[in-house]
C-alpha angles and dihedrals in degrees: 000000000000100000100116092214089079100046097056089039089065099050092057083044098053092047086063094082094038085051087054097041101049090039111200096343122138100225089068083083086058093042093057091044090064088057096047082044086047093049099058094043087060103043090046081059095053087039094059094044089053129085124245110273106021131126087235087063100038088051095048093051087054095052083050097059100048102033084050090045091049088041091057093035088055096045089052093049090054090052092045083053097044093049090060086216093305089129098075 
């Protein structure tokens, strides 16, 4: 249960619907973004309920990174869409 490969699996898991649903559109990045922003929110929440030195908390800083990194990956990627390259 406190293993970190799962938790961002599912992530990934759960956008496939979204992804099939929406089709080609380019809010699905932003989309996406909300569940990686969801998921460290999450997983800060379990970190600082944990003690120092658990599994539970290694595992859920390790969700936070990655989840936080993907979130702001995601959002970059939206603004970069909805410039339509009038950022160069």
């Amino acid at each position: 249960m406190y293993m970190a490969g799962p938790w961002i699996g599912l992530v990934a898991i759960a956008s496939l619907p979204v992804i099939a649903v929406a089709g080609e559109g380019d809010y699905i990045i932003a989309v996406l973004g909300v569940m990686w922003l969801a998921q460290s929110i999450v997983a800060l929440r379990v970190r600082r309920a944990s003690e120092k030195g658990t599994v539970r908390r290694a595992c859920a800083t390790w969700v936070l990174v990655w989840a936080s990194i993907l979130c702001v990956a995601m959002f970059l990627i939206a603004v970069a869409f909805a410039s339509d390259g009038s950022w160069r």
